[in-house]
C-alpha positions in Angstrom: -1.2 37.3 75.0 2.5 36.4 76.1 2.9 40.1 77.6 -0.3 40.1 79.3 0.5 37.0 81.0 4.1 38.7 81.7 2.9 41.8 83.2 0.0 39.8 85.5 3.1 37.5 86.6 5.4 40.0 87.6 2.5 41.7 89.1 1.6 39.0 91.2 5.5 38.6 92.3 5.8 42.2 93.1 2.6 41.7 95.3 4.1 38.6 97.0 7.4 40.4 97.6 6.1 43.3 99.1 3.8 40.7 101.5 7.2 38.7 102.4 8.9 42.2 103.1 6.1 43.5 105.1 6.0 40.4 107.1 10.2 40.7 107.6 9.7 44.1 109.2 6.2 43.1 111.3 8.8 40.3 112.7 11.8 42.4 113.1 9.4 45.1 115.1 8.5 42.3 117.1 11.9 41.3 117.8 13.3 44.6 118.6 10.6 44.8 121.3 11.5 41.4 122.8 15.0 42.0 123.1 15.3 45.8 123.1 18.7 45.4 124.8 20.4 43.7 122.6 21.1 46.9 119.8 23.5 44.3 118.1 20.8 42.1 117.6 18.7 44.4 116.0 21.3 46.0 113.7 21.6 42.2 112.3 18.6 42.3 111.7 18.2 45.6 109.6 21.6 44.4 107.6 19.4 41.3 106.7 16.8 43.4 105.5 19.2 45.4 103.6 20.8 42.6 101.8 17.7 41.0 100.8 16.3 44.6 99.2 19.8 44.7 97.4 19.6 40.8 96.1 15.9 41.0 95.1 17.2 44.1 93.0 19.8 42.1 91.3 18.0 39.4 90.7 15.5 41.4 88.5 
């Protein structure tokens, strides 16, 4: 029972991770178009996104 309830956990984590990172990049496209200019800007945001795919990594 315990490693049912384990594997349906981290299921559900993986699913809300992969929500939260699809929603980071739906943002990010959205701010690359509003300020298309600004390349230093944007590469901030893709180091973000880098950082938090290397901390959600670590913290597994």
């Amino acid at each position: 029972m315990t490693n049912s309830w384990l594997s349906k956990s981290r299921l559900y984590e993986l699913s809300a991770l992969f929500h939260f990172h699809t929603h980071i990049v739906l943002g990010v496209s959205d701010q690359s178009r509003l300020e298309r200019k600004r390349n230093k800007h944007t590469h901030t945001h893709k180091q973000k996104i880098k950082n938090t795919r290397i901390y959600v990594v670590r913290s597994r």
